[in-house]
TORMIVO-970240 format. One record per residue: residue number from 1; residue in three letters; x, y, z of N, C-alpha, C, CB in turn. Coordinates in pm, whole numbers. Glycine has a CB too. Example, Ala and Ser with C-alpha at 12.3 -4.5 7.8 and 13.67 -1.06 7.14 Angstrom:
TORMIVO-970240
ZATOR, 1, Ala, 1319, -569, 780, 1230, -450, 780, 1320, -330, 780, 1131, -447, 905
ZATOR, 2, Ser, 1285, -225, 708, 1367, -106, 714, 1290, 3, 787, 1408, -60, 572
//
This chain:
TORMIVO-970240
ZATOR, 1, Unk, -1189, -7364, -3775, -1143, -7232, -3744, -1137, -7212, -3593, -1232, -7129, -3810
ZATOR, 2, Unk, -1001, -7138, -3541, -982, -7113, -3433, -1042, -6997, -3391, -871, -7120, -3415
ZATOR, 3, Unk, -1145, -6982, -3240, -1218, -6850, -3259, -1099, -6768, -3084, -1467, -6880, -3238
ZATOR, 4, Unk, -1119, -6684, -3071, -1038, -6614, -2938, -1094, -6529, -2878, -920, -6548, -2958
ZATOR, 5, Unk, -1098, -6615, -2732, -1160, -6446, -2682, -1067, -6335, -2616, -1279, -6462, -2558
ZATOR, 6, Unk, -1106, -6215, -2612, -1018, -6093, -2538, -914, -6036, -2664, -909, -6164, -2385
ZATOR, 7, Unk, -843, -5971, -2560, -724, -5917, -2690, -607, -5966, -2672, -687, -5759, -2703
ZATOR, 8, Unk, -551, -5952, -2748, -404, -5939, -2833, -321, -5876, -2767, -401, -5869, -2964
ZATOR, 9, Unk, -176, -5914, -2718, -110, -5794, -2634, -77, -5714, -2731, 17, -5823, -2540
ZATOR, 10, Unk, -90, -5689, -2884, -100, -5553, -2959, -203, -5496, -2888, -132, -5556, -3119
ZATOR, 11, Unk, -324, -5479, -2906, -441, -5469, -2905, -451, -5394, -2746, -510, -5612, -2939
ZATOR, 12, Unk, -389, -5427, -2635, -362, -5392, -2510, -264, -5267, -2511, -309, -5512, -2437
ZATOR, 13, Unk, -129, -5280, -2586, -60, -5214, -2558, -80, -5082, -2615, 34, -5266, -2572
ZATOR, 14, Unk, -172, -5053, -2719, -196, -4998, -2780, -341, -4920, -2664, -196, -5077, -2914
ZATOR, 15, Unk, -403, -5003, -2685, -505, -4878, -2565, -428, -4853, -2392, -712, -4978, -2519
ZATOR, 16, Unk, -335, -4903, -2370, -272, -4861, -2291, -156, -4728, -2304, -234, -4968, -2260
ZATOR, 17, Unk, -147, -4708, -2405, -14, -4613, -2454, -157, -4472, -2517, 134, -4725, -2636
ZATOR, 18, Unk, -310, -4489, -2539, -404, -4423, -2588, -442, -4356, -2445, -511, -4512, -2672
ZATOR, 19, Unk, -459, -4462, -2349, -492, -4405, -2199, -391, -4346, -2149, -531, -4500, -2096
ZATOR, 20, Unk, -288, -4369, -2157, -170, -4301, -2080, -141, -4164, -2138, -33, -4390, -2088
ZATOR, 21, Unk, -185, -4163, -2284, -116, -4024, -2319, -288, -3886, -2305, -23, -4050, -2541
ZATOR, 22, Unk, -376, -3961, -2256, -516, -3932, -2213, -509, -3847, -2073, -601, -4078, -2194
ZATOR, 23, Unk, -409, -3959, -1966, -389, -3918, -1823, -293, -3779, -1871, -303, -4055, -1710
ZATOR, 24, Unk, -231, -3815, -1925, -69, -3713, -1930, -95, -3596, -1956, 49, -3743, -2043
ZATOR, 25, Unk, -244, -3572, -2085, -292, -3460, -2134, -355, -3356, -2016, -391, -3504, -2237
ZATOR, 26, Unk, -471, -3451, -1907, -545, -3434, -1816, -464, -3367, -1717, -605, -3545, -1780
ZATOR, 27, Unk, -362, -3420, -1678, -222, -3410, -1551, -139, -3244, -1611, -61, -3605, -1577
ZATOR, 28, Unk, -125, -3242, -1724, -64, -3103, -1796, -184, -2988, -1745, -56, -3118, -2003
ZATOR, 29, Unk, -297, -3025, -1825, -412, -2909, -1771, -408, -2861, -1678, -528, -2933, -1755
ZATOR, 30, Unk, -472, -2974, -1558, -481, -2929, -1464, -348, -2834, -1369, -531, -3033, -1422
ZATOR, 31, Unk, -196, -2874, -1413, -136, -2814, -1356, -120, -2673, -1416, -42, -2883, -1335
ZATOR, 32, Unk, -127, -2673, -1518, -122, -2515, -1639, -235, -2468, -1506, -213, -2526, -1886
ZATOR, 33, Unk, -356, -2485, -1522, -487, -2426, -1474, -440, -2369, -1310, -627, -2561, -1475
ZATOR, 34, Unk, -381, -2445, -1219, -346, -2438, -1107, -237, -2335, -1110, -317, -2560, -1059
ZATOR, 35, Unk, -134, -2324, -1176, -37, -2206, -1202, -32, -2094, -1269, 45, -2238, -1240
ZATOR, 36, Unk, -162, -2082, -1321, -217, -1948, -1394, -333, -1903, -1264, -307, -1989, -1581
ZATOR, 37, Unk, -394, -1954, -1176, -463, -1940, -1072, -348, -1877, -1001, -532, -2065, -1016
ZATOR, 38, Unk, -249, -1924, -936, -179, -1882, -834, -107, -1741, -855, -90, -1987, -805
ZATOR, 39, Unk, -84, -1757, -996, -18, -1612, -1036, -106, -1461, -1077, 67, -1648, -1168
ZATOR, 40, Unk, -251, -1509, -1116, -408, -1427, -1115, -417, -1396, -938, -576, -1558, -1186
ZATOR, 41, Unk, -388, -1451, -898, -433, -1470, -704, -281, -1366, -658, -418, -1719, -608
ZATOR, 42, Unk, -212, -1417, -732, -75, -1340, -666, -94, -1200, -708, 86, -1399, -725
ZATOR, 43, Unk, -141, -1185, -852, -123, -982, -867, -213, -952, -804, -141, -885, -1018
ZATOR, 44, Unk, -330, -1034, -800, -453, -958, -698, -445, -886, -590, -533, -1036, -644
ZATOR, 45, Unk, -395, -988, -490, -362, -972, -387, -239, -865, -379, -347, -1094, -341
ZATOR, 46, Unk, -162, -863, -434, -47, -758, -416, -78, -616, -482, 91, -817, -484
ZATOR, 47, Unk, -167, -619, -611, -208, -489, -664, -298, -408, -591, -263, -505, -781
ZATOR, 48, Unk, -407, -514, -499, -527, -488, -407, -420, -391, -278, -621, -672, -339
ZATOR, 49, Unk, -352, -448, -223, -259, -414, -149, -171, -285, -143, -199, -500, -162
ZATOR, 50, Unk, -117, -286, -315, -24, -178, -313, -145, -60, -377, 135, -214, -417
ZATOR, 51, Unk, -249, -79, -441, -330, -2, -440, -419, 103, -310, -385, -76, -499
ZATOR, 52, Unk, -434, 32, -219, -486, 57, -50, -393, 147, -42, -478, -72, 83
ZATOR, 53, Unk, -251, 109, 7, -187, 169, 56, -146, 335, -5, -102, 79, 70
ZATOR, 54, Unk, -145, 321, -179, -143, 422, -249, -242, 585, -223, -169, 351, -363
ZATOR, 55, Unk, -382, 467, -200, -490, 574, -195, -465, 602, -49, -656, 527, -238
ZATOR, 56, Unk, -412, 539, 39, -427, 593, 185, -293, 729, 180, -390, 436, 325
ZATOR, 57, Unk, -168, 684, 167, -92, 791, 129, -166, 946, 102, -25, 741, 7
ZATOR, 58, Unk, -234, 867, -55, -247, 1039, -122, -333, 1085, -54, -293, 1073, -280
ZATOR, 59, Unk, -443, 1067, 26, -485, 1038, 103, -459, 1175, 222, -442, 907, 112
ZATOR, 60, Unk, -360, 1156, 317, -317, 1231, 405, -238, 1368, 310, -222, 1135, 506
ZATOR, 61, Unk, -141, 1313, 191, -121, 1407, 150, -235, 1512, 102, -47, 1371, 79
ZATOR, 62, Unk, -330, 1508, 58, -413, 1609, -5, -494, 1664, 91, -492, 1559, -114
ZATOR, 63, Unk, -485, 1632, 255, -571, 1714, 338, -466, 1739, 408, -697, 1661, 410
ZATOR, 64, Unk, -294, 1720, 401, -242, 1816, 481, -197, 1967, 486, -169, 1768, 503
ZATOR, 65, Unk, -158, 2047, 548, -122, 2143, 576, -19, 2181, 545, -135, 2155, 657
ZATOR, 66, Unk, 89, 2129, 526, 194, 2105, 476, 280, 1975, 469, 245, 2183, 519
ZATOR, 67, Unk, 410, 1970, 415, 456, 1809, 354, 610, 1859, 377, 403, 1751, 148
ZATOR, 68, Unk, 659, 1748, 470, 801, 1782, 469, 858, 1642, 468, 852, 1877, 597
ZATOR, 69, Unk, 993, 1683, 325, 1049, 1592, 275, 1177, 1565, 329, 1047, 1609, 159
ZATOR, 70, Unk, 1274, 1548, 300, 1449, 1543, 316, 1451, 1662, 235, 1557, 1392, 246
ZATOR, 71, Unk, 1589, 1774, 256, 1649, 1841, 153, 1648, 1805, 12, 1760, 1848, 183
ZATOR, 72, Unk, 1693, 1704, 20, 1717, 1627, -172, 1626, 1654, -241, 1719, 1458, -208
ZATOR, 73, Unk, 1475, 1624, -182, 1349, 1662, -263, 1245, 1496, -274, 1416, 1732, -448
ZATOR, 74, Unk, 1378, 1411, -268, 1332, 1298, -276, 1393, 1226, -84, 1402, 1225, -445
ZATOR, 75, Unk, 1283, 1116, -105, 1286, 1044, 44, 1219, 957, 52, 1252, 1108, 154
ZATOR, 76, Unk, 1247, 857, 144, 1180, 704, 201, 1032, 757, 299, 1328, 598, 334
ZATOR, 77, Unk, 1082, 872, 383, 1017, 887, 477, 881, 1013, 440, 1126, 916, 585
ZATOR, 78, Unk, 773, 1017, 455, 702, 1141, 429, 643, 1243, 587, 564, 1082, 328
ZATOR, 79, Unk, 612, 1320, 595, 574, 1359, 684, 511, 1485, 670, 654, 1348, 756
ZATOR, 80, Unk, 371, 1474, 668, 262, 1519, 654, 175, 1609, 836, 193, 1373, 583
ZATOR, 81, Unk, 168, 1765, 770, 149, 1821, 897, 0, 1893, 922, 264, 1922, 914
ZATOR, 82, Unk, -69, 1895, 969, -195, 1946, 1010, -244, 2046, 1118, -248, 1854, 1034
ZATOR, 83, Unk, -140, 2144, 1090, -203, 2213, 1180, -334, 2298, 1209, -135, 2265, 1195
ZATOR, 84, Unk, -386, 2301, 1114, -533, 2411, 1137, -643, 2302, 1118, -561, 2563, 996
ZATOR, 85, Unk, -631, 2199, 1010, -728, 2134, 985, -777, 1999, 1088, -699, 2104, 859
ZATOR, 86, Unk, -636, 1935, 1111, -655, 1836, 1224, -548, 1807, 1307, -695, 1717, 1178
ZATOR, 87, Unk, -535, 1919, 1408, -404, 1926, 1495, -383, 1758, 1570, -430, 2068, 1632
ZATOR, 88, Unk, -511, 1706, 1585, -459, 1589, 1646, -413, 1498, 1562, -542, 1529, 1722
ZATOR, 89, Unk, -374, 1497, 1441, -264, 1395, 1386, -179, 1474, 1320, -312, 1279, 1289
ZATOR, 90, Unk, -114, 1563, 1393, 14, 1661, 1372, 83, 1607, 1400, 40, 1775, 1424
ZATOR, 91, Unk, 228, 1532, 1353, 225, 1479, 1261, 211, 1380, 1195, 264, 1495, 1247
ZATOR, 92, Unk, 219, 1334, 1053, 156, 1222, 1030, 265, 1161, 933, 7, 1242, 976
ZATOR, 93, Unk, 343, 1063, 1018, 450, 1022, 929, 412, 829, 905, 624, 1068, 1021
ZATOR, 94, Unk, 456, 892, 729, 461, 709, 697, 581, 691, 672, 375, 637, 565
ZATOR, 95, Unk, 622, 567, 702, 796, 509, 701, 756, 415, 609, 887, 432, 858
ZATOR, 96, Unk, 814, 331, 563, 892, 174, 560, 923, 143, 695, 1043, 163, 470
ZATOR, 97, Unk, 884, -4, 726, 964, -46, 793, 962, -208, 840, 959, 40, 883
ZATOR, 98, Unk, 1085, -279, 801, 1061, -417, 797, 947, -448, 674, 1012, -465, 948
ZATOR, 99, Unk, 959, -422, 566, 852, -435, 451, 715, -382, 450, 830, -562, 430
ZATOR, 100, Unk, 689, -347, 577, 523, -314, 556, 526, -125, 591, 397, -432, 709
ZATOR, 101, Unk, 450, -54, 526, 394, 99, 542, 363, 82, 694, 241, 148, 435
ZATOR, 102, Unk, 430, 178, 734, 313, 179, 875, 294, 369, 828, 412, 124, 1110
ZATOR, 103, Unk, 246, 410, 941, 131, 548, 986, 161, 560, 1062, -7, 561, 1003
ZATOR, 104, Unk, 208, 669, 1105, 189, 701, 1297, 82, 868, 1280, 425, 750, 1414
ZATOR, 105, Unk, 53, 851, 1301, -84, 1012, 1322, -84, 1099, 1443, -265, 961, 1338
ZATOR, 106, Unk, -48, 1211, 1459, -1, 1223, 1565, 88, 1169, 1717, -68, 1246, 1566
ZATOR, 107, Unk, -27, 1189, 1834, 65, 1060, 1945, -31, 931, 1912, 59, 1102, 2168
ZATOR, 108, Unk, -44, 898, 1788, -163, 723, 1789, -66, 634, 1807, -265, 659, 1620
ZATOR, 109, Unk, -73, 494, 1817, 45, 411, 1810, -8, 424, 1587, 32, 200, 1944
ZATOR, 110, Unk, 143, 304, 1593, 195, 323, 1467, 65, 217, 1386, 383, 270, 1456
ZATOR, 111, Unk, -12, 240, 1271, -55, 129, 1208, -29, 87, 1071, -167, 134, 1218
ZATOR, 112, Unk, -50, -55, 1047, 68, -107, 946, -98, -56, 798, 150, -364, 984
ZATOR, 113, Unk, -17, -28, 730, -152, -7, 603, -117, -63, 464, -188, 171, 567
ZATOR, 114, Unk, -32, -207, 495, -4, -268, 431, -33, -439, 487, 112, -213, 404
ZATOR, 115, Unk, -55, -525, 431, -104, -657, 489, 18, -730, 494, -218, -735, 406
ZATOR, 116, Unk, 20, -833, 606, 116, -957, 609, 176, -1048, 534, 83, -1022, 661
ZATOR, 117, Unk, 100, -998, 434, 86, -1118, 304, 189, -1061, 189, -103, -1130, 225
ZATOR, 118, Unk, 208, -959, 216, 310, -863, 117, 487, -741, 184, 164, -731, 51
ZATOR, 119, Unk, 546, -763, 68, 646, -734, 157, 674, -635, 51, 756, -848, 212
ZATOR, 120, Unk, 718, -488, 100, 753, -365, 69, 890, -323, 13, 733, -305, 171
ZATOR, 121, Unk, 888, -381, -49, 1048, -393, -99, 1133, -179, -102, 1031, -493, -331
ZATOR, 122, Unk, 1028, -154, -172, 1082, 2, -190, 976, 90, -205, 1176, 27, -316
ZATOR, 123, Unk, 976, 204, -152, 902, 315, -51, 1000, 471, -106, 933, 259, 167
ZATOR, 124, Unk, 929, 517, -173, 967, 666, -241, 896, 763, -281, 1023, 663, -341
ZATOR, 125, Unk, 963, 860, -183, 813, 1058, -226, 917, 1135, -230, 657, 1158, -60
ZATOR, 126, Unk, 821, 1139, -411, 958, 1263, -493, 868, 1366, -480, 1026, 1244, -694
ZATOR, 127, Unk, 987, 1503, -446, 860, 1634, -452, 858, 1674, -653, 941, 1835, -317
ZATOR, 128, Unk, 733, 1707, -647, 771, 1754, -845, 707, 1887, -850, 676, 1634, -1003
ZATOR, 129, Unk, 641, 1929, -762, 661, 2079, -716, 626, 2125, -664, 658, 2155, -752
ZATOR, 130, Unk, 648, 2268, -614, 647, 2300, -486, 544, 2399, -438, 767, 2342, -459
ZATOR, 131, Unk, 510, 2476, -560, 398, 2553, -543, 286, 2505, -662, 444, 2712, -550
ZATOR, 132, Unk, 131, 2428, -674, 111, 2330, -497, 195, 2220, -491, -54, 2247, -460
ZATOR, 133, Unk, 255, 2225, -366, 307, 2123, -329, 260, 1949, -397, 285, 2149, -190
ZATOR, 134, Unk, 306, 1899, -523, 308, 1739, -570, 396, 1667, -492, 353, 1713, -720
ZATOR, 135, Unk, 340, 1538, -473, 473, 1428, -462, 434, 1345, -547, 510, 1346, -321
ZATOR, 136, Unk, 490, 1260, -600, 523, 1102, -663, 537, 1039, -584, 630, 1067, -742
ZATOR, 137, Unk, 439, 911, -617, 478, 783, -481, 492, 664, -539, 356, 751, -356
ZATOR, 138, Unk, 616, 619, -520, 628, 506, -602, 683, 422, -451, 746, 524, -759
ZATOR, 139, Unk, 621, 280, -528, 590, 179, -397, 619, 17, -479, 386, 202, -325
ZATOR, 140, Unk, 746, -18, -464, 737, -174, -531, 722, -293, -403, 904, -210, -629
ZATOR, 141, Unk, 656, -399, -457, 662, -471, -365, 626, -621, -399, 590, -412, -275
ZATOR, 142, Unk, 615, -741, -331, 587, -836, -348, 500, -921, -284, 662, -862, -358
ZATOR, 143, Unk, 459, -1070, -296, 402, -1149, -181, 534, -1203, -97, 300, -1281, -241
ZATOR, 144, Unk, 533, -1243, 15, 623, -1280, 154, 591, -1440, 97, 550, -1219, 354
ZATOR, 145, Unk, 696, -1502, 107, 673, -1699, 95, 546, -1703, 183, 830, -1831, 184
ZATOR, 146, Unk, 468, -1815, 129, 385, -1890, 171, 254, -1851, 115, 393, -1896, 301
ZATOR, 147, Unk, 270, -1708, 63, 138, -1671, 4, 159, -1666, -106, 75, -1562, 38
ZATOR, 148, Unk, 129, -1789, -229, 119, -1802, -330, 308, -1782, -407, -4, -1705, -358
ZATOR, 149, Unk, 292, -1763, -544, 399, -1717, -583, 491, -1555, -576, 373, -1753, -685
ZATOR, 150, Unk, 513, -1614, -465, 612, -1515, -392, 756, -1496, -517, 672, -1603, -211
ZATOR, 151, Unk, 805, -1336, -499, 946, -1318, -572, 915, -1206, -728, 1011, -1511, -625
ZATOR, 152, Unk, 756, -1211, -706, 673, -1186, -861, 683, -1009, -813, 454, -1281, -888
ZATOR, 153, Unk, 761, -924, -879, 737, -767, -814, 669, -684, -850, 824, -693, -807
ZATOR, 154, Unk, 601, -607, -840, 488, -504, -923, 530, -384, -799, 268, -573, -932
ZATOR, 155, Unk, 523, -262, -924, 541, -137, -904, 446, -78, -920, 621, -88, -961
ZATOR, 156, Unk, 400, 10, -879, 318, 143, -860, 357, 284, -817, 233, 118, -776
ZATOR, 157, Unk, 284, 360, -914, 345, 497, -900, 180, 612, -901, 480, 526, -1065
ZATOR, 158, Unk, 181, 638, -768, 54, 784, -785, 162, 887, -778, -93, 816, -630
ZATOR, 159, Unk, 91, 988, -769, 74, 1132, -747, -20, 1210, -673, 63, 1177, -846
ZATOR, 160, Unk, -5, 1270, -590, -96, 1349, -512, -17, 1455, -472, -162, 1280, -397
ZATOR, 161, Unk, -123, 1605, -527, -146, 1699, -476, -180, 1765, -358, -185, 1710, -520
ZATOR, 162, Unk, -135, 1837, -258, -175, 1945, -162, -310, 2013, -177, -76, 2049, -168
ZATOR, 163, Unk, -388, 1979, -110, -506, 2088, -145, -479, 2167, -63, -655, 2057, -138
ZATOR, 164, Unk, -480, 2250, 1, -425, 2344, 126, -382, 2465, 51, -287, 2277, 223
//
């Protein structure tokens, strides 16, 4: 009787085609795992973001003095006035501009209250009424390339009241 050592190129090809479909399983995971990370990291960061900016808004609106919109009722631009309570950021206008919220507060320079990492696609204060003065603030926006999966858009919409 003939005895043999090692294997069989069955015997090979077969735990080679067992390992390979082993790697292939491993190589799928990890990329699933890595692209459910980036897109968890992407609303974060942009909800964290368009959230800030939301509460800073309502924010000025509910300690100003008065709120002046465009005629239409609706507008890009808000502008928020203080005269009895805090004349030194009379007035207090937030724009759009180039994607990010800025602030200007009286004579301050302008500050951005939106991060680098996100881009402002659309910026809107609807009045919904007038005696107390409501607005609606709706704010869509995204991440800017390079920070994660960029192109992904999320909307947000507050409301804030006039206390005044």
């Amino acid at each position: 009787m003939h005895r043999r050592n090692g294997f069989t190129l069955i015997e090979l090809l077969i735990y080679t085609v067992i390992f390979s479909g082993m790697i292939g399983a491993v190589v799928f995971l990890t990329r699933t795992v890595q692209e459910t990370r980036t897109r968890v990291r992407t609303s974060v960061i942009l909800g964290n973001d368009l959230r800030f900016a939301l509460n800073r808004i309502t924010s000025y609106v509910r300690s100003a003095d008065n709120i002046n919109l465009p005629s239409t009722s609706t507008g890009v631009t808000l502008e928020c006035g203080y005269a009895s309570s805090s004349p030194g950021y009379n007035p207090t206008d937030v724009v759009l501009t180039n994607g990010i919220i800025q602030v200007t507060r009286g004579s301050s320079s302008t500050l951005a209250i939106t991060s680098s990492a996100v881009k402002i696609t659309s910026l809107l204060f609807d009045r919904t009424t007038s005696t107390p003065t409501a607005i609606r603030i709706t704010m869509t926006g995204m991440l800017r390339n390079g920070f994660g999966a960029s192109g992904v858009p999320q909307t947000l919409t507050g409301a804030a009241v006039m206390r005044r």
